[in-house]
C-alpha positions, -999 to 999 in steps of 0.1 A, spaced: 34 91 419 61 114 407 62 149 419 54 174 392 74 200 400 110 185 406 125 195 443 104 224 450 88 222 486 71 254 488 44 272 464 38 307 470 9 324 451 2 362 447 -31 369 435 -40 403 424 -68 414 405 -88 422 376 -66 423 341 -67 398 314 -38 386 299 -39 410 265 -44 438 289 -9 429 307 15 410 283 -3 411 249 29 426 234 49 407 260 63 390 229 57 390 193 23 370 185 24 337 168 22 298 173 46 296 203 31 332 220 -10 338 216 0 376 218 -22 409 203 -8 410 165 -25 452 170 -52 445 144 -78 432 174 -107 451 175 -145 457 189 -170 477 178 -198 499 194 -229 511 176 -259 538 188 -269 549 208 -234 548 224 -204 563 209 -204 547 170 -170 534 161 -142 510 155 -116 504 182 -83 485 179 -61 474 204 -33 500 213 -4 504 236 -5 539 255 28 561 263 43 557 297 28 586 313 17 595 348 -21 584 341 -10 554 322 -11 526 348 -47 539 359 -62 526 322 -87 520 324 -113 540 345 -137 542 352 -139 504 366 -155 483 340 -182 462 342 -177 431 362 -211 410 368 -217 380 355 -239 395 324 -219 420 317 -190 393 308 -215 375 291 -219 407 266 -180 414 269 -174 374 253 -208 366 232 -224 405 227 -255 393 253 -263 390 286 -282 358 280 -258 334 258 -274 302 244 -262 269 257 -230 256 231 -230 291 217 -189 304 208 -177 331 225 -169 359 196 -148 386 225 -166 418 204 -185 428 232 -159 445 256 -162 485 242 -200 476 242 -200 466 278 -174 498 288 -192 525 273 -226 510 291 -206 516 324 -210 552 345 -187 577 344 -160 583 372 -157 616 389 -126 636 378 -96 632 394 -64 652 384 -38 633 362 -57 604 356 -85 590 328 -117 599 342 -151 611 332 -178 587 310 -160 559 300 -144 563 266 -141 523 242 -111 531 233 -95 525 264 -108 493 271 -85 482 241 -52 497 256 -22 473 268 5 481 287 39 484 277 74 472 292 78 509 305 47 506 322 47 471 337 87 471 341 87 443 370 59 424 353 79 425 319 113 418 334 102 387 353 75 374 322 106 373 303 133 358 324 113 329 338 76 318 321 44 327 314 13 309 307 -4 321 276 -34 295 282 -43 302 319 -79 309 324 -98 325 352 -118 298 368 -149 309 354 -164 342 337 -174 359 369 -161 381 399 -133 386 426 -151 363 450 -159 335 428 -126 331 414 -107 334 446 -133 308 468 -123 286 435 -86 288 438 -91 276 469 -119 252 473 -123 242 432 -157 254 437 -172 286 435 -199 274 462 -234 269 462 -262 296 480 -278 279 511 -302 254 509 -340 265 505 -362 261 532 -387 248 512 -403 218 522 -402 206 483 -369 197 471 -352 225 446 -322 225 425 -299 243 446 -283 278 435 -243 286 425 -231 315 437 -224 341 406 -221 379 418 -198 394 448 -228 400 468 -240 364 470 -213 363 492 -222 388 512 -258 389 519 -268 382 550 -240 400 568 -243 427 594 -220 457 602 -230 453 641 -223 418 645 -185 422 629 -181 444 650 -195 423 681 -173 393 668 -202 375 650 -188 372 613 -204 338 601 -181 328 569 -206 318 544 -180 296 523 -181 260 537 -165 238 512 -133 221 518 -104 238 506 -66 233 500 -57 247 531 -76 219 550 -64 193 530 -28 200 536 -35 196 577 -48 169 575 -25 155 553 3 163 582 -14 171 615 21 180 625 21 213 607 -15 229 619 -13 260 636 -18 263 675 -49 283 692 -46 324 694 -25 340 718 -10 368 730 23 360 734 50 343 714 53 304 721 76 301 693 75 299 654 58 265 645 61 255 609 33 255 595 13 239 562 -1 271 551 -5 308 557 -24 337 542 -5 371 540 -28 395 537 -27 438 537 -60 456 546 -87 426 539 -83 387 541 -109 380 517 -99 340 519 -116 344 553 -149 343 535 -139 308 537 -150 292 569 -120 271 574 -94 301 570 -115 322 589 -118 295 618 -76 298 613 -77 339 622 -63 352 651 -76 388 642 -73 398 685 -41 382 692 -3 383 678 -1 350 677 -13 317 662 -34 304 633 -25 311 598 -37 346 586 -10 372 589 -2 404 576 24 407 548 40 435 563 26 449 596 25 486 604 51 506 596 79 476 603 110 471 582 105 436 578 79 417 565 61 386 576 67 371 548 105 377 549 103 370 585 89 337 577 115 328 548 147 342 571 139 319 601 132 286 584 97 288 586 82 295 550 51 272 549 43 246 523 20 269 504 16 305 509 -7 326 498 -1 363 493 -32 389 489 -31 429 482 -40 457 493 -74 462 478 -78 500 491 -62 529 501 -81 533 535 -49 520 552 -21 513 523 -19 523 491 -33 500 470 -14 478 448 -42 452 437 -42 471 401 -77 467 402 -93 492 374 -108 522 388 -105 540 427 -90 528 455 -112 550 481 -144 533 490 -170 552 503 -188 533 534 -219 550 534 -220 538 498 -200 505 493 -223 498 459 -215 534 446 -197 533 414 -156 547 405 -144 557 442 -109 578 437 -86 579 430 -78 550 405 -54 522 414 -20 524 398 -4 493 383 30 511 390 24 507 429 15 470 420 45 468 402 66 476 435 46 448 452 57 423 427 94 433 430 94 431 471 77 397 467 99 390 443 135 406 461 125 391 491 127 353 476 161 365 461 174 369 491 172 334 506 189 316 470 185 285 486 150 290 498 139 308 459 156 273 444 132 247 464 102 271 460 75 281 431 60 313 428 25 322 409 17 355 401 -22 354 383 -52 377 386 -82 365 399 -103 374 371 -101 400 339 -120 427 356 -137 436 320 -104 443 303 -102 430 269 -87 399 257 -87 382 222 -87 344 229 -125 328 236 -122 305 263 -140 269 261 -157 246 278 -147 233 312 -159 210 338 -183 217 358 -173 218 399 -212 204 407 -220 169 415 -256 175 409 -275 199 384 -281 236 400 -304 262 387 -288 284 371 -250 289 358 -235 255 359 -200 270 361 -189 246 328 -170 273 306 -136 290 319 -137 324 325 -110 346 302 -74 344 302 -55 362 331 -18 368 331 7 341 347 38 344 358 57 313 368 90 320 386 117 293 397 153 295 385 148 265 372 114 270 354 115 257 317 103 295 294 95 313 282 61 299 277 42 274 295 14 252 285 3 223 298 6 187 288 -17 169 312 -51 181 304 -81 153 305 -104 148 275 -133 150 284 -172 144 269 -194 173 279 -224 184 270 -212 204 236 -186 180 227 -151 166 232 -131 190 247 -91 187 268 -90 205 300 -66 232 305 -54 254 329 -74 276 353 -73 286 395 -81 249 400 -45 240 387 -29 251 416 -50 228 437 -44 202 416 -11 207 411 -5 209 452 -23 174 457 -4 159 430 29 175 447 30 168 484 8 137 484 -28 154 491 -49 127 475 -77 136 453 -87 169 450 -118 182 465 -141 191 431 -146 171 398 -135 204 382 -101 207 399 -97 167 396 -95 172 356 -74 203 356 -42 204 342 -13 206 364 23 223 361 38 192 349 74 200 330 74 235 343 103 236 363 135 215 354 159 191 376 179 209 405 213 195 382 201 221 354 215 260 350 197 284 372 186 317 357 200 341 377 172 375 388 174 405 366 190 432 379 164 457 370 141 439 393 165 441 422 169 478 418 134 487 413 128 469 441 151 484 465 142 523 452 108 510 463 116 503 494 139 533 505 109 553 493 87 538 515 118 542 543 123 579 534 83 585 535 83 593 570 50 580 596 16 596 587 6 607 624 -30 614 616 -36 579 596 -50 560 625 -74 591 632 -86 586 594 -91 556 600 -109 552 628 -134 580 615 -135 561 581 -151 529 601 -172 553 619 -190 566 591 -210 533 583 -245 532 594 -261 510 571 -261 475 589 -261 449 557 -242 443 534 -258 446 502 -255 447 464 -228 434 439 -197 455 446 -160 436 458 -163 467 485 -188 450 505 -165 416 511 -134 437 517 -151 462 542 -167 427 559 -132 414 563 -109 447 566 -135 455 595 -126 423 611 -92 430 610 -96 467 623 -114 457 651 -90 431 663 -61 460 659 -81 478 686 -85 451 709 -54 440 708 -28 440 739 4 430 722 13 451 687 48 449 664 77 473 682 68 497 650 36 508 665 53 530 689 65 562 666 99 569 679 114 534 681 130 533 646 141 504 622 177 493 636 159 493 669 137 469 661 162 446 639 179 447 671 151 437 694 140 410 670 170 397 674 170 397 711 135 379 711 114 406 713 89 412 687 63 428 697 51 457 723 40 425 751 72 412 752 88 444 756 71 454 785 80 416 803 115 423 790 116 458 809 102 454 844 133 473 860 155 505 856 187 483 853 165 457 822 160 498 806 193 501 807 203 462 791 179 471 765 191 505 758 231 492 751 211 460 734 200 489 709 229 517 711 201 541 725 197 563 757 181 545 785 156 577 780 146 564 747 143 528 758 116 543 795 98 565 765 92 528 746 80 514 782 55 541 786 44 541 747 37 501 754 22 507 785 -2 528 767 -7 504 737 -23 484 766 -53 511 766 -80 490 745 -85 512 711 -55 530 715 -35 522 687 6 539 682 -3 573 666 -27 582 694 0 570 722 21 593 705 2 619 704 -10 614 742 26 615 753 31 645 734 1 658 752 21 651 785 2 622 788 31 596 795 9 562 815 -26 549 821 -23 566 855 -20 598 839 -50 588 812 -71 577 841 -72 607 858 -82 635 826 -116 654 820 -122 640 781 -130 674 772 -97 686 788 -79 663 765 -96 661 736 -85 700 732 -51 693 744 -49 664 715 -62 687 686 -41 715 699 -9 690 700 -21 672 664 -19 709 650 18 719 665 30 685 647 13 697 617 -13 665 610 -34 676 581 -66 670 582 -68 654 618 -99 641 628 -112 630 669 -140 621 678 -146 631 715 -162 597 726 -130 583 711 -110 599 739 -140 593 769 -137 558 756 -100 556 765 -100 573 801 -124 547 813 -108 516 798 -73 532 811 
């Protein structure tokens, strides 16, 4: 069989989250046959006892509150889609979806607490209408028109974050364990975040007993075993070299593909080293992983890229609708602040983006996806049909046999055939309301994967029907488009910002006292905060327990110090302390770097530190700066001695805010 997508032997997909495709690029062009676009006559109604009127789609001003539009969150369950596309909860079997039901659904939603400069308070219907602009979305818009989008690419199914994503990558949204009922039961799909979730415990994540509850086979597994040769090697601490691998998940805050038993069982969330999860861009270094990856030869066969769904550690850049702040005594409470900004997802997409650029010959051979996992309530005018169903055997309730609602997709190769993509290989199929030609969805991407590096079937009846990107990108002989220069220099304001931002000292503080605030032991209820607390908590703890850490965890080694230690072999805390086991190594390492031997014995001491289990870079600087210089020195203090000398030195360096808890620091003196 023929590859589908002509000399490309990487596919890189960033998934981000909740907006439909009107919401994003309805005036991307101007409607018609070739473009299913917003013509601005669109509209919903509402009617008592909420707000009575008529709303039509509009495009809001590019303003400072602008990119947070909509918020509060809108509704997101499975019922409150099914009013948002058929004006009930409870649609009849065959019945058409009419899309007059989003306002409805929004103004039924609770208000969000104010927050200066952005929308806030009950949810007004208007806004539920609004699309972004090119001002807005400037990355989005730049790279939608200078490669492809698909104007027919439909979330998997008309339900939420975890759903979607377990169906990009297993085709199947999963089913709910088996009853244990001796009688034998239809079994159950999974519809709602929290089916996910249930059944999870605070206290065993943190004891190291996360149990991921998906179990079906997924992409990821089928490229292993389709080359052994590429599977990742166990966990370690130290560096045994860069393998190539099949796969890898970049993730920010929370892996949420982890919920997935074989990505989890491919975590290393204690070590540095092996598996296939990884951070896109570890604390505070210069370079990513994923550029890492790409500069070294080592970019797998398919990537897949995740956000940052909160602000507890980045800013978030998911563009989810609504806050970014979860509160974890509350994970179910609604419209946490403050809102997500598209803008800071826009600077995402242009380091993805740059990045690739970077490596011409790398960005020719490989294809990257940008979609949304689902449309987070946002309105869209196109019903979407009929699909087939992932289940080999009836379930009881949702049979997952309609798509969910379009979702933006952006398709980026220089040699990609735009400015719209459809698909040409969609299956007719007989269902149960009538001849229907499958299209494209999350499943596509697994389908298009197996049909491109030789994967055999795929795993799902569903994502064995769905169209593939066949005819998206053109022979290697063609004209390449060349990147638009806006992109480049958005992309590289974005990241001197980020340069010229300086280190927050007090951020690991705030974190750690974030963590400690959760007392309730499940996890329950519908909210995408439960997952990404289950799986950001994973990650947090390994941070703690870690022994090895990236060079940019100590404070005062800055980024030419690190390029040069990369390139030198070191890249990570571990390895420099093997590397500096003498006064005359300090001194090899400090010409290596064109610093004082002084700076390179502070770096020794700050890694010597890192060793202390839970202390983390911020608190070795702040020890040090305390006078506390090695775990001798640790060892020896009274923790109430310290844990005044620590606020006292967090106020002289001006930390805002900082927070220590004195068990925190007891903690430390008896593991030093």
């Amino acid at each position: 069989m023929s590859q589908p997508l002509p000399d490309i032997d990487h596919v890189v997909v960033l998934m981000l989250e909740n907006r439909s495709f009107d919401n994003l690029f309805g005036g991307l062009h101007p409607a018609g046959p070739n473009f299913f676009g917003l013509t601005g006559t669109e509209s919903n109604s509402t009617t008592a006892p909420l707000p009575v009127g008529t709303w039509t789609v509009w495009q809001a001003e590019c303003g400072p509150g602008t990119g947070a539009i909509p918020n509060p969150d809108p509704g997101e369950l499975f019922t409150d889609m099914n009013v948002q596309l058929f004006g009930t909860k409870s649609p009849l079997p065959c019945q058409k979806a009419t899309m007059s039901g989003f306002a409805t659904s929004y103004a039924s939603q609770p208000a969000a607490p104010e927050f200066p400069g952005y929308p806030s308070g009950p949810p007004v219907p208007r806004n539920i209408m609004q699309y972004f602009s090119r001002q807005t979305l400037p990355v989005s818009f730049a790279l939608g028109s200078r490669y492809a989008v698909c104007d027919v690419w439909h979330a998997a199914a008309p339900v939420q974050t975890i759903c979607n994503r377990v169906f990009t990558h297993t085709g199947t949204p999963s089913l709910l364990p088996k009853s244990s009922s001796p009688r034998p039961a239809l079994r159950t799909s999974r519809v709602n975040n929290g089916d996910y979730t249930s059944g999870l415990s605070f206290s065993a994540i943190v004891r190291g007993d996360f149990v991921a509850p998906v179990t079906d086979t997924t992409i990821f597994q089928l490229l292993d075993d389709a080359n052994p040769a590429g599977k990742s090697g166990p966990c370690s601490d130290f560096s045994g070299g860069d393998p190539k691998l099949n796969w890898k998940v970049y993730y920010h805050d929370a892996p949420l593909s982890a919920m997935c038993d074989y990505v989890y069982q491919h975590w290393c969330p204690l070590h540095r080293y092996g598996g296939n999860v990884f951070r896109y861009h570890e604390h505070f270094s210069e370079e990513t992983n994923f550029e890492y990856d790409i500069r070294n030869g080592l970019l797998p066969t398919y990537s897949f890229i995740e956000p940052a769904y909160t602000s507890v550690e980045y800013t978030a850049n998911s563009n989810h609708p609504g806050g970014s702040l979860p509160d974890p005594l509350d994970l179910n409470g609604p419209n946490f602040q403050p809102p997500i900004d598209v803008r800071d997802g826009e600077k995402f997409l242009a380091d993805v983006y740059k990045t690739l650029t970077r490596y011409p010959d790398v960005f020719d051979r490989t294809l990257l996806i940008v979609t949304y996992d689902e449309h987070g309530g946002t309105y869209d005018h196109m019903p979407p049909g009929p699909a087939v169903s992932p289940f080999t055997s009836p379930v009881s309730n949702f049979n997952y046999d309609r798509y969910g609602v379009r979702v933006p997709a952006i398709l980026i190769n220089p040699r990609v055939a735009g400015p719209v993509f459809r698909p040409t290989d969609g299956k007719q199929v007989e269902g149960p309301c009538g001849v229907f030609v499958t299209g494209v969805d999350h499943t596509s991407i697994i389908r298009t994967l197996c049909d491109q590096f030789g994967l055999g079937e795929p795993p799902t009846p569903r994502a064995r029907m769905a169209a593939s990107l066949a005819g998206l990108v053109r022979s290697s002989a063609d004209t390449a488009l060349e990147p638009p220069e806006d992109v480049l220099e958005f992309a590289a304001q974005a990241a001197d910002d980020r340069r010229n931002a300086g280190r927050d000292l007090g951020k690991s503080a705030r974190m750690r006292a974030w963590y400690s605030q959760r007392t309730q032991d499940a996890f329950d209820g519908h909210s995408l905060n439960n997952a990404i607390f289950a799986t950001s908590l994973l990650a947090w703890q390994g941070r703690l327990r870690a022994s090895a850490y990236p060079l940019r965890e100590i404070v005062a080694l800055d980024a030419a110090a690190e390029t040069a230690l990369h390139a030198a072999g070191i890249r990570d805390t571990g390895a420099l302390l093997r590397a500096l086991g003498s006064e005359s190594d300090v001194a090899r390492i400090a010409a290596l770097v064109g610093q004082p031997p002084a700076q390179a014995q502070w770096w020794v001491q700050q890694a010597g530190l890192l060793r202390v289990p839970g202390v983390l870079g911020d608190d070795a600087h702040l020890l040090a700066e305390s006078g506390i210089a090695t775990r001798a020195q640790l060892a020896a203090c009274a923790a109430a001695d310290l844990h005044a000398r620590l606020l006292a030195t967090a106020a002289r360096l001006g930390i805002q805010n900082y927070m220590l808890d004195p068990q925190v620091v007891a903690e430390w003196i008896a593991a030093a």
